[in-house]
C-alpha positions in Angstrom: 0.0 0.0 0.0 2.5 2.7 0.7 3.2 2.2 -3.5 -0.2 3.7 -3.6 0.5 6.6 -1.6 3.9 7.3 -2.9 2.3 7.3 -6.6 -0.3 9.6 -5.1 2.3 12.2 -3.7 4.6 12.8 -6.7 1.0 12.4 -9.0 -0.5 15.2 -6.3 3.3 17.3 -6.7 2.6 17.6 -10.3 -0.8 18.5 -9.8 -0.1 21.0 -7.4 2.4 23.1 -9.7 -0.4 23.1 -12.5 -2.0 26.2 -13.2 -5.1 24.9 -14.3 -5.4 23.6 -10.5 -5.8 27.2 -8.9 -8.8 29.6 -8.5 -8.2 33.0 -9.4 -6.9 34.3 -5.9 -4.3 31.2 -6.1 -5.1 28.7 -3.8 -5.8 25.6 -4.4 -8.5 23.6 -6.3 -8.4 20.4 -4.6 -11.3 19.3 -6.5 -9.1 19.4 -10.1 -6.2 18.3 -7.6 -8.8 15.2 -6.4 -9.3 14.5 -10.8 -5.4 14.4 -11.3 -4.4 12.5 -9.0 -6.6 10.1 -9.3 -6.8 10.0 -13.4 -2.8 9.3 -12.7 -3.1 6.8 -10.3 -5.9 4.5 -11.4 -6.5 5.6 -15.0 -6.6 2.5 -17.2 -6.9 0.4 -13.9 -10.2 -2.0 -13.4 -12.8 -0.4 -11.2 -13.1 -3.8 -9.3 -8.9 -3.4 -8.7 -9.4 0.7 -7.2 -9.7 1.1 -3.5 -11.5 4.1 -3.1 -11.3 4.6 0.4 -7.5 3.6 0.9 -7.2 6.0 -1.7 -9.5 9.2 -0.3 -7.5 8.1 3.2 -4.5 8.7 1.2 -5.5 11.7 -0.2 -6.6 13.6 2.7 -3.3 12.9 4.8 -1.4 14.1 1.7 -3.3 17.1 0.9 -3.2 17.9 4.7 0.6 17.0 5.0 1.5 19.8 1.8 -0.3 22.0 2.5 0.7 22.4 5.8 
């Protein structure tokens, strides 16, 4: 599993330093962030073979962790 979240961080890096992935005042659209990261990390990949919530978990301690 921690494959899965060290896909996720450099997938959520990337995303971060996208344009596309602020709002106008600069911050942060974790919603586009949310769409990268996961198009990265399970595009192509069988819905049956996702975890979902090991993913969300995941998610939230990364986006919590950078932008800390």
């Amino acid at each position: 599993m921690l494959d899965l979240k060290a896909k996720m961080k450099l997938a959520m890096e990337q995303a971060l330093t996208a344009s596309e992935n602020r709002l106008e005042d600069g911050t942060v659209n974790w919603n586009f962030v949310d769409a990268d990261v996961y198009m990265d990390v399970y595009g192509g990949v069988e819905q049956s073979d996702r975890n979902d919530n090991l993913f969300y978990q995941f998610f939230d301690e990364l986006a919590f962790e950078m932008s800390a």
